[in-house]
C-alpha positions in Angstrom: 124.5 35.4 61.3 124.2 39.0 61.5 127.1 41.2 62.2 125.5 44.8 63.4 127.3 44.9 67.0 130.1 44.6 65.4 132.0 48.8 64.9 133.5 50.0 62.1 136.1 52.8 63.2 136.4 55.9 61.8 139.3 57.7 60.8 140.4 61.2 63.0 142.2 62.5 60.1 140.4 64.5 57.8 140.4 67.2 54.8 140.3 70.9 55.5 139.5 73.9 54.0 142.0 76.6 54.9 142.2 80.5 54.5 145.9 82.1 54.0 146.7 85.1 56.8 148.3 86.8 53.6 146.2 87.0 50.3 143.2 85.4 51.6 143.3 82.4 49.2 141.7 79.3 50.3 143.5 75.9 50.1 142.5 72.6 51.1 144.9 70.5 52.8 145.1 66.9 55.0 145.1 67.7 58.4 147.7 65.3 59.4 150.4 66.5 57.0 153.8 64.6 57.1 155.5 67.9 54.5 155.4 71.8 54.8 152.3 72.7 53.1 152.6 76.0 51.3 150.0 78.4 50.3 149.5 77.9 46.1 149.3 82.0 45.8 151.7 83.5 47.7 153.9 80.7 49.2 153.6 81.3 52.6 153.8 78.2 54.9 150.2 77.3 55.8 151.0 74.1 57.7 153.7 72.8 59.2 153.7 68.4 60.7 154.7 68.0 64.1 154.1 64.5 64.1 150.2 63.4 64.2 147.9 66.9 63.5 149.7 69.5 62.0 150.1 73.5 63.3 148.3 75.1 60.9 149.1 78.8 60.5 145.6 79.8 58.7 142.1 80.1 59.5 140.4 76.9 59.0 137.0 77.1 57.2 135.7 73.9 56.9 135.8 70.3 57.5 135.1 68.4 53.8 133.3 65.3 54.2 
């Protein structure tokens, strides 16, 4: 019995590559963050959760697959 109508869902969270405002550094964070994410340089806050995607304060770059 073959299965192939049967979809597989895919998850909307995802990894991203993001570039401080400060000291440029980049820093790869989950984009549904559940903790203040702070940058690994200069400790700025990068991202903050508000509850499903987070408000990220940064330039995003990239998604990572």
């Amino acid at each position: 019995m073959k299965r192939s109508h049967i979809l597989v869902p895919k998850p909307k969270s995802k990894f991203q590559k993001v570039q401080c405002k400060e000291c440029s550094a980049e820093n790869i964070l989950y984009s549904h963050v559940t903790t203040t994410v702070t940058c690994k340089s200069c400790g700025n806050v990068i991202a903050e959760p508000t509850g499903s995607i987070a408000k990220i304060h940064g330039t995003v770059l990239g998604i990572l697959e």
